[in-house]
N, C-alpha and C positions, 0 to 999 in steps of 0.2 A: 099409307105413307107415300111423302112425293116420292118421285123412283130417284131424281138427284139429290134428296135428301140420305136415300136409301145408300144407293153407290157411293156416300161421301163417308158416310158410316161403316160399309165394308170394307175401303180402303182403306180407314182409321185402323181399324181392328186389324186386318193383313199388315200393315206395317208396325204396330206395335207388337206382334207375331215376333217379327221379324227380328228386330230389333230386342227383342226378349231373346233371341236362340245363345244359351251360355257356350261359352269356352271355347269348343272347336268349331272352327272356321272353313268354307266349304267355298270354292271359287272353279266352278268349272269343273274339269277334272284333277284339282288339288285342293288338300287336305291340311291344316294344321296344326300341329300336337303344341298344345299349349301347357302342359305340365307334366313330371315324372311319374308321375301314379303307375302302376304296372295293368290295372284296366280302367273301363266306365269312359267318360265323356275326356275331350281331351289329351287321352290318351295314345301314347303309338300304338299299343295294341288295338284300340278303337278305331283309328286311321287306317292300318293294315287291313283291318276288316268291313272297315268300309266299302270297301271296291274302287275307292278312286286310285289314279294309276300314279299320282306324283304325290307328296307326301313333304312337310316342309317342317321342321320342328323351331320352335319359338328361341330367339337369343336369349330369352327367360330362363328358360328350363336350362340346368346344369346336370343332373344325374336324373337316370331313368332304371327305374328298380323294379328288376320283372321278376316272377313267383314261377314262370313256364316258357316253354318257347315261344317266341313270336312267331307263330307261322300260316305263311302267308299261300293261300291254297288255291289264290285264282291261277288264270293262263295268259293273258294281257301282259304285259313289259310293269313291270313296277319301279319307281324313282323313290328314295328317299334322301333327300336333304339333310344333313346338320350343321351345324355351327362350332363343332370342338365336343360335342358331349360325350359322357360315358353310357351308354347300355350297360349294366352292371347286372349279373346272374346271381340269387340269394343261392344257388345249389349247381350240384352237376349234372346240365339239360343245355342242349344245341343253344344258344341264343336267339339266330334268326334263320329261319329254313325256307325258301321256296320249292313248296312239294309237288308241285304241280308242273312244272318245264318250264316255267314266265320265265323271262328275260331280266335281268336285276341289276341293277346300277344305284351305290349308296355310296355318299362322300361327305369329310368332316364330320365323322363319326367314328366313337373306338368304341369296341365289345368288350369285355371283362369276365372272366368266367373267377371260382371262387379262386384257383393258383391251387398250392399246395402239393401235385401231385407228385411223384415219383414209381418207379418201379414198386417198390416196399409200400407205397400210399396208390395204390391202385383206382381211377377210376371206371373202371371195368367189373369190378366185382364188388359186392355191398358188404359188411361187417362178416356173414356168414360163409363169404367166399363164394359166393350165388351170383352170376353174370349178370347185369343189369348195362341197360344202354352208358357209353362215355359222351358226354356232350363237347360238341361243336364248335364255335363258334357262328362262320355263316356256312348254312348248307344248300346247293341247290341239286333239286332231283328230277332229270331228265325222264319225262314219259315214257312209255315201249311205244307208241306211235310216232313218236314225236319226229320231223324231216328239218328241214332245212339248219340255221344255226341260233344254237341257246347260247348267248350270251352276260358273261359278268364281268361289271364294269364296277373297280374299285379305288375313288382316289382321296388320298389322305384318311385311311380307315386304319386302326390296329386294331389286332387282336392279340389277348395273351390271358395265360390263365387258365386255358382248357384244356380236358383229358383229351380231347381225342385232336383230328384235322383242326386245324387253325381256320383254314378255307377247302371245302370241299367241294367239288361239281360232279356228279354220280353219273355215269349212263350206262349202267351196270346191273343184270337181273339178282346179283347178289348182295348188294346194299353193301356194308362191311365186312362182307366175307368173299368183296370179289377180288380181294388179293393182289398182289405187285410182283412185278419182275415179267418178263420174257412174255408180258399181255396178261399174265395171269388168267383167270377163268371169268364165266358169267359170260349173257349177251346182250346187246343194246341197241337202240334205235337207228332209225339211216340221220341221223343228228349229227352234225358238225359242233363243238362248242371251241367256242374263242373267251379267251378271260384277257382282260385288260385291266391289270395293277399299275396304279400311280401312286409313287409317296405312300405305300404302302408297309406297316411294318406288324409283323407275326413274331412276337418272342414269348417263351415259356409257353409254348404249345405241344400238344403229342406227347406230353409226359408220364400221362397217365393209363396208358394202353399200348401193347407193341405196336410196332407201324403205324403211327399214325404222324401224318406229316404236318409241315407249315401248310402249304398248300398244293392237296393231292387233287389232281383230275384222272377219272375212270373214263375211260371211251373204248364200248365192246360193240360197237355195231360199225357199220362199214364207213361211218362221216371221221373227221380228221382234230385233230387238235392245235388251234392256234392259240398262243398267248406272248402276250407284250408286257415285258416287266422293265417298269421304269421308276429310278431311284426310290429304291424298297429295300428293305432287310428281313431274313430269315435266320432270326439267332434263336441259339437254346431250345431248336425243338427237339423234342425225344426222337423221331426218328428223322427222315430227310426235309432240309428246309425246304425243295420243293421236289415233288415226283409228278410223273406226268406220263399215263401206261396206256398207250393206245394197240390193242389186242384182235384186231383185227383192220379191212383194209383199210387205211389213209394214212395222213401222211402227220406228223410232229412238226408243226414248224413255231419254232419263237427267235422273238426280237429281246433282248435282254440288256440294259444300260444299267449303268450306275447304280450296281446293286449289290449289296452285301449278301455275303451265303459266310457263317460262322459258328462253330463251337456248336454244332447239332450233332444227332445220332448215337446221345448219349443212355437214352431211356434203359438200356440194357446194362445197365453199369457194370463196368467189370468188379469194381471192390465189392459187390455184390453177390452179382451170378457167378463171378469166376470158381470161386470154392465147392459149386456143385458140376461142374465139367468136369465128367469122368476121368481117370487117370490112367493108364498113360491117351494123351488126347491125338494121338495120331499113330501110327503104324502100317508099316509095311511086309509082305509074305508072298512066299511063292508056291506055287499051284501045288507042289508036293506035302506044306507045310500041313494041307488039307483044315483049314481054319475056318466053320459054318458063321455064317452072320448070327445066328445067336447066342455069338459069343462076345457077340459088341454091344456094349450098353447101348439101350432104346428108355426113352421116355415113360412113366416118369421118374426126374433125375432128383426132386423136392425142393427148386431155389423157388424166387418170390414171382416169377414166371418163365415158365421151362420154356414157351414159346423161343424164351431168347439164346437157347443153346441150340447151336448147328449142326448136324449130324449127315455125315457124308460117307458112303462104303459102297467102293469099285468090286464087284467080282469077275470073275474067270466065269468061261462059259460054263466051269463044272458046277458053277455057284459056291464056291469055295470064296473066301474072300482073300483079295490083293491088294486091298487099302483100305485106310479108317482115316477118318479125322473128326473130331470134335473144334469149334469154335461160337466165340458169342457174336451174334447177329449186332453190329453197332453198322450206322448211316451214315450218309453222303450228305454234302452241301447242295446237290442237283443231282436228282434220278431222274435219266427218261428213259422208258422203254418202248421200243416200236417194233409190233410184230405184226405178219400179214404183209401185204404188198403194200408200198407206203416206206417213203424215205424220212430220215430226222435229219432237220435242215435246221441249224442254229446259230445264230450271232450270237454274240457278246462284247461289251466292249467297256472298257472301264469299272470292269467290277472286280469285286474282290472275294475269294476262298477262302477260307481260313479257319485252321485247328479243330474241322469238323472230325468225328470218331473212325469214317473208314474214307474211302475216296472223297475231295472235294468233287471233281464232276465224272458222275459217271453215265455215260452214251452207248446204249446196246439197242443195235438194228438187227432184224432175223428175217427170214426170207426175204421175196423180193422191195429193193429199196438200197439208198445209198444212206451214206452218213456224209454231208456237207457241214463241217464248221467252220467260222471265222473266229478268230479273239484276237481283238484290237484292246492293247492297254489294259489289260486285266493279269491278277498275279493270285496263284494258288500258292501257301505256305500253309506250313506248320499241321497239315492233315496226318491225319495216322496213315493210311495208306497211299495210293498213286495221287498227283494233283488232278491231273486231265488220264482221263482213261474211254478210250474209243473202243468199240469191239464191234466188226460184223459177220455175221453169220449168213449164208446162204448168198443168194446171187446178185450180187449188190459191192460198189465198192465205195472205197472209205475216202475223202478227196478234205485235205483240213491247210488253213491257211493262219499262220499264228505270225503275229506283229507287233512289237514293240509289248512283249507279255511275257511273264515269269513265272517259275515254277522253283520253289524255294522251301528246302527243310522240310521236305513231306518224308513218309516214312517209309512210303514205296519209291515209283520213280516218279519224271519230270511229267512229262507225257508220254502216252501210250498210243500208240495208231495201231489196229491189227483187223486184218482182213483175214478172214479164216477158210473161204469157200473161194469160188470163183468170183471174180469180180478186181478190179485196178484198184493198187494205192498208190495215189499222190497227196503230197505234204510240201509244203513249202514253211519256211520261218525265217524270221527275218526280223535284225535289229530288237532280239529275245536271249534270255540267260534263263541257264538253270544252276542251283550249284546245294552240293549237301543234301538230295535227297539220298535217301539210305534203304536199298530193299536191297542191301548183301551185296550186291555187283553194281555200284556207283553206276545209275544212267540217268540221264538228266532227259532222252530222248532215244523212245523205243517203235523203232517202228517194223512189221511184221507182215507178208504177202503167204501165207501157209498153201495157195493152192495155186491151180491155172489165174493167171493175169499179171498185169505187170506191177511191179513196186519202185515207185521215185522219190528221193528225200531231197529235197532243195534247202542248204540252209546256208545265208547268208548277213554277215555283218552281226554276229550272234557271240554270247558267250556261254557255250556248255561246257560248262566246268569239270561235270560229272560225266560227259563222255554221251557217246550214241552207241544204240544197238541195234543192229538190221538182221534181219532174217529174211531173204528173200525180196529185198529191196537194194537198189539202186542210189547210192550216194551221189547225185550230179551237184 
């Protein structure tokens, strides 16, 4: 055969190839999901598993119905595109997971998990009462090698409908059992992770398992926690619309605009669990009364999850007990905790608290570290417990700047500022009211210096209605 006759032949056949390749479309390093299918060609889970790093789904495609998780288990940065669609979950399983410590930025998409859940409707335990994984929404899970910073980057994405986290980011050797508050346990990479929400919204999430938040970040190893939340809302999750537990050394810092935190921290329902907290649920004794702690009810108490009843008993050195209390574990509109050396440094500005189950914001630093906040134009109401509540621990002091921001009809006080160790408070406020919070002794503004340092309150052109209380601070 002539050899130009040849070549003219194998070109034919390479381009009709080509031109024959169905449905998903492949451009470099981007990928195109051309219909809802849950796998095969197409597909976003075929996309995800392709290895390419951007990912683009079709203005055709309206619902995408998956059978499993999506998850995505390279190391590369991953991109996916939408245009409005729903990811919808036929069951209770994670949605979309990066297991591997990739970087992930996904927008103009929302997740769906099935809904339904409640304390009484468990998705934590299957028909038999038998532990079974709570699905997700999006999860990503930081390596134990992994260094520098994991990022996720989320804008105009919801989530709603899931048992467990709304948005998760793990850097925690305990997965779901690395716990919250005061660092909680587990350890984790030298990782830094940064989350950037835009236009993002988390409602009906964490319903169906205790603690589980709109959107929890774990960070146990010595990198720090950034996150920027911008006009987003965290409504109706079972526990806090957002936590954020950095447990060893770095530092907490976020930038927070125009955002709602609302009606969370319910998961534990009182008209529920209330009727199994022991009776009488609190007491007090003194050292002669000779009263041994197992005499104080311990678990288990048989409500639809005991986790949510609180169990608290002070003793005397004899081991004799001095106090009891019993209470149901309900949530904040914002948890952060930061323990280790490592300050929580926090904006806000134009957002709004409101009629979450215990504190709208609650701020707790321990050892070394300060607590810096600003709140420009932002207003806590209607919380069951304090609006704004500061608290540090250890050698670190508390330095908070409140402007043109309110603290209204919470069930504790206005704000709270308390330095407990060595370290200064200062506070300044300005052109702020508080009025009708109600924790027994009307304060609209509490501020507290418990150890060596100094304490200053500055408050000008303000209306607290409900009064200030200092302890160990300085009225200028």
């Amino acid at each position: 055969m002539n050899k130009k006759v040849f070549s003219r032949t194998v070109l034919a056949a390479s381009l009709a190839a080509v031109m024959a390749t169905p449905a998903i479309s492949h451009a470099g390093g981007m990928i195109k999901v051309t219909n809802g299918d849950d796998s095969g060609e197409g597909s976003l889970r075929a996309a995800i598993e392709s290895g390419k790093s951007k990912i683009k789904i079709a203005k055709s495609v309206e619902t995408i119905n998956i059978l499993s998780t999506l998850d995505y288990t390279g190391e590369k940065a991953l991109t996916i595109k939408g245009s409005g669609q729903t990811v919808s979950a036929a069951g209770n399983f994670t949605l979309l997971a990066a297991t591997n410590g990739a970087d992930l930025t996904v927008s103009n998409l929302n997740f769906a998990g099935p809904g339904g859940f409640d304390v009484e409707h468990r998705g934590d335990i299957d028909e038999k009462g038998d532990p079974v994984p709570a699905g997700k929404g999006i999860f990503v899970d930081v390596r134990d090698d992994q260094t520098g910073t994991v990022k996720l980057v989320l804008k105009n994405v919801s989530v709603s409908g899931v048992a467990n986290h709304g948005i998760h980011v793990s850097d925690c050797s305990l997965a779901d059992d690395c716990g919250g508050g005061s660092g909680g346990g587990g350890e984790g990479s030298d990782a830094s992770i940064k989350v950037i929400l835009t236009g993002v919204e988390v409602n009906d999430a964490g319903n169906g398992k205790f603690d589980a938040d709109g959107l929890r970040v774990d960070e146990r190893g010595d990198g720090s926690i950034t996150a920027y939340i911008t006009a987003s809302s965290f409504t109706y999750v079972g526990a806090d619309g957002v936590e954020l537990d950095e447990g060893n050394d770095g530092d907490v810092n976020t930038d927070i605009k125009f955002t709602d935190f609302s009606n969370n921290g319910n998961y534990c329902d009182p008209a529920v669990i209330g009727p199994f907290v022991p009776v009488p649920d609190e007491g007090e004794f003194d050292e002669s009364d000779a009263i041994p702690e197992s005499l104080i009810p311990s678990p288990p108490y048989g409500s639809a999850d005991d986790n949510c009843i609180e169990r608290e008993v002070d003793t005397y050195d004899s081991g004799f007990v001095e106090a009891f209390e019993f209470g149901i574990d309900l949530d904040d509109g914002i948890d952060i905790d930061e323990a280790g050396e490592g300050s929580l440094n926090s904006l806000m500005l134009m957002s709004t608290i409101t009629g979450n189950l215990d504190e709208g914001v609650d701020y707790d630093e321990e050892d070394g570290g300060d607590i810096n906040v600003k709140y420009i134009g932002t207003s806590a109401s209607g919380n069951n417990d304090d609006g704004y509540k500061h608290s540090e621990e250890g050698e670190g002091g508390v330095f908070g700047k409140v402007t043109i921001s309110s603290a209204m009809d919470n069930g504790g006080k206005g704000f709270v500022f308390e330095e407990e160790d060595e370290g200064d408070l200062a506070v300044r406020v300005v052109a702020s009211k508080t009025a009708n919070n109600d924790d027994s002794d009307d304060t609209g503004i509490e501020a507290v210096q418990e150890d060596e340092g100094k304490g200053t309150l500055k408050v000008r052109n303000s209306d607290i209605a409900d009064g200030i209380d200092t302890d160990g601070v300085d009225e200028i």
